[in-house]
N, C-alpha and C positions, 0 to 999 in steps of 0.2 A: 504494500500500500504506500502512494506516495504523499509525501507530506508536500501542503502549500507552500511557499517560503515565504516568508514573511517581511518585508521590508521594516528595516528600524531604522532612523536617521539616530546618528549619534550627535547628541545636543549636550554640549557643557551646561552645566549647572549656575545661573548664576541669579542675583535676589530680581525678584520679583518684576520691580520697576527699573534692574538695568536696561541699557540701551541694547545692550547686544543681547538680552530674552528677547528685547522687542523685536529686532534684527532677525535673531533665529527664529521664532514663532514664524515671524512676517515668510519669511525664505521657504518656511515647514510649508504652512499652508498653501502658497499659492506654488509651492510644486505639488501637492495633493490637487489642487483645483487644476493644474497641468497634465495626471496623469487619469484623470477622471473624465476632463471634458475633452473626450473623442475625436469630436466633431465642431467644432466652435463654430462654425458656418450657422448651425442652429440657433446662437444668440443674435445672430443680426434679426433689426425690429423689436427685440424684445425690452422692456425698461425693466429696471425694478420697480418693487411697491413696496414701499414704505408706509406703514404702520393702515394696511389695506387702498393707502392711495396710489395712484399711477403718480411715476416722476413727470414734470413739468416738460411741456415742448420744446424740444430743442437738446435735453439732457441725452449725455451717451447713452448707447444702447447698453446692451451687457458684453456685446463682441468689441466693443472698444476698451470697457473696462478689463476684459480679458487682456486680451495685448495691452495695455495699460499696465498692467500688474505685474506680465509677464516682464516687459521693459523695467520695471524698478528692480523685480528682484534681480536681474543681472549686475544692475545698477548694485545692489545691497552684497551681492556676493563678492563680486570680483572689482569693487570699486568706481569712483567715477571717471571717465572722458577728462583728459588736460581741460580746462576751462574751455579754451580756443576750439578743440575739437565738437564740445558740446554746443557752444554757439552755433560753429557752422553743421552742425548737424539738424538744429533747431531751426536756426535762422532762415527765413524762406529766401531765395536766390533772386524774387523780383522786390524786395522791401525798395521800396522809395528813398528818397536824398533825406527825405524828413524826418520819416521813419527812425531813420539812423543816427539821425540828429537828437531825436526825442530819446529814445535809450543811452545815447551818451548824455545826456542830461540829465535820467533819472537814473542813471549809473552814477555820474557823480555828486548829484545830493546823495542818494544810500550810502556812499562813500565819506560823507562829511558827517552826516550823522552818523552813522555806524564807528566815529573817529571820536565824537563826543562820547563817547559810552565805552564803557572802560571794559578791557576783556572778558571781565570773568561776568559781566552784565551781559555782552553777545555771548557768552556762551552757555547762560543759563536760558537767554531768549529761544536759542538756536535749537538746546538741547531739547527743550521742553516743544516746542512746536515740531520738532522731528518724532519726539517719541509719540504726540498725539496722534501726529499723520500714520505713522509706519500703524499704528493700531487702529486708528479708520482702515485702513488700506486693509489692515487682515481681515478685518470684519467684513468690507466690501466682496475680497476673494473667497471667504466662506458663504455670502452669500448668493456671488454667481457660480460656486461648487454644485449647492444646494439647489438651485433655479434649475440648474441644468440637470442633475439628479431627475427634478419635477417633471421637467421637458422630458426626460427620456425615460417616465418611471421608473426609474431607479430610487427614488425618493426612498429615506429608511424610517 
């Protein structure tokens, strides 16, 4: 008789509210939400609903939030892009003269203000507004797991 095998991620242990639980959680889940959903083609059209309402027009679908997630965790795993690389990966290739003008300008006020404020002040802004996000985002990826489970009866 054969036995199933069992995938385990080995996860360090670490308290509760560190950044890299969040990190690891965030990484676990939406490579579970990666080997689960098949077929992603299935989320295009579909929204979430939240707390039984339909999301608002114009909101991603779940196939965007999919690739969405999928894009961070790489981000989370193996680091970010040199700055310059992420810009021009971001950056759309027809932006206007103005455009560019307007981002250097709100690049360097962020840059003057982020100068008034003393490091360990960005760093608790920074730390604290990352660890919220990474935990919206797992929540998001458990619940396009979950959706799609529904979609494909798989639901448990």
């Amino acid at each position: 008789m054969e036995t199933a095998a069992i995938m385990r991620v080995q996860t360090k242990h670490y308290p509760k509210n560190c950044l890299l639980t969040v990190m690891d959680r965030y990484s676990a889940v939406v490579r579970n939400m990666e080997q689960v959903v098949m077929i992603p083609s299935l989320l295009r059209d579909m929204q979430f609903n939240v707390h039984g309402h339909r999301a608002q027009d114009g909101a991603p679908d779940l196939y965007n939030y999919f690739t969405m997630l999928k894009a961070i965790r790489v981000d989370v795993d193996h680091g970010l892009l040199p700055r310059e690389e992420w810009r021009s990966k971001v950056a759309d290739d027809r932006a206007s003269e103005a455009e560019n003008e307007a981002a250097k300008t709100e690049k360097d006020e962020e840059e003057r203000i982020l100068g008034q404020l003393d490091l360990e002040a960005q760093f608790h802004l920074h730390f604290s507004s990352l660890h919220h996000i990474l935990t919206h985002l797992t929540l998001k990826a458990e619940e396009v797991t979950r959706t799609y489970q529904e979609i494909t009866g798989e639901a448990k």
